[in-house]
N, C-alpha and C positions, 0 to 999 in steps of 0.2 A: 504494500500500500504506500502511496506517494504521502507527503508530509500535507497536514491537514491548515487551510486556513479557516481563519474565523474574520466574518465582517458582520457585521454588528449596524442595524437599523433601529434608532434610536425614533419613537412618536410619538409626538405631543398632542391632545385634543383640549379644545377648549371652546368658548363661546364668546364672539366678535360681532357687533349690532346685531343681534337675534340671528345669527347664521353659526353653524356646526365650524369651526375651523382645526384642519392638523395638518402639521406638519411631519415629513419624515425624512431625518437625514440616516447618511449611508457614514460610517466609520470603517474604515478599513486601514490596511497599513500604508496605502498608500495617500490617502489625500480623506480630508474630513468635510468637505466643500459643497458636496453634493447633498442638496436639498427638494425634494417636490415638496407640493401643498396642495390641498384639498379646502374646498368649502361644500357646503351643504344648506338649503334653507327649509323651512318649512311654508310649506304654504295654505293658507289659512283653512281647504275646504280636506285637509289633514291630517289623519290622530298623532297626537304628539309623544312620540315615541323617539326619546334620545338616542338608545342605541341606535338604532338607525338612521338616526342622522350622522352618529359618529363611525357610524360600516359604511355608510357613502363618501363624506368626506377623508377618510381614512384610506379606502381604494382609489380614489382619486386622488391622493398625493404621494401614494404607492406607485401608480402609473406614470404620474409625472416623473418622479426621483427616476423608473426603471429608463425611461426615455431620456432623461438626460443622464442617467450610465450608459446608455449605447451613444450618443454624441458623444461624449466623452471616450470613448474607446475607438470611435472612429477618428476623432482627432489625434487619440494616439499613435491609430495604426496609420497615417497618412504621414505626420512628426516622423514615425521610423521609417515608413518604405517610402516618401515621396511621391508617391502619387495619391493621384486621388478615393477615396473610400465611401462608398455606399452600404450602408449594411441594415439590408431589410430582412424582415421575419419569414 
């Protein structure tokens, strides 16, 4: 078995003008910089059910951080080979 990393996704929820808001950063060993965010609102015809506002805005700032770790990798891999890098799913 190869040597194991560990990164480490740090999220915050919280509540911003009556909107679900979180954040989630990436901690790794190489850089701590990477951020998504999520919002969430409720809208008034409703049932007002927090957890769910914080499963919404939570996967949507899960998505964001994963998208800007794939920019981030493609700007890397572009830095090392010089050329250009697209990298779709």
């Amino acid at each position: 078995m190869t040597a194991m990393k560990r990164w480490n996704v740090e999220i915050l929820i919280g509540e911003v003008d009556n909107r679900t808001y979180a954040e989630a950063q990436l901690y790794d060993e190489i850089r701590d910089d990477l951020v998504g965010t999520g919002q969430a609102r409720l809208r008034p015809d409703e049932p007002d059910i927090p957890e769910i506002g914080d499963e919404i805005a939570v996967s949507r700032a899960l998505s964001e951080l994963g998208h800007r770790l794939l920019v981030a990798a493609a700007g890397d891999l572009e830095e090392a080979t010089h050329h250009h890098v697209s990298l779709e799913r």
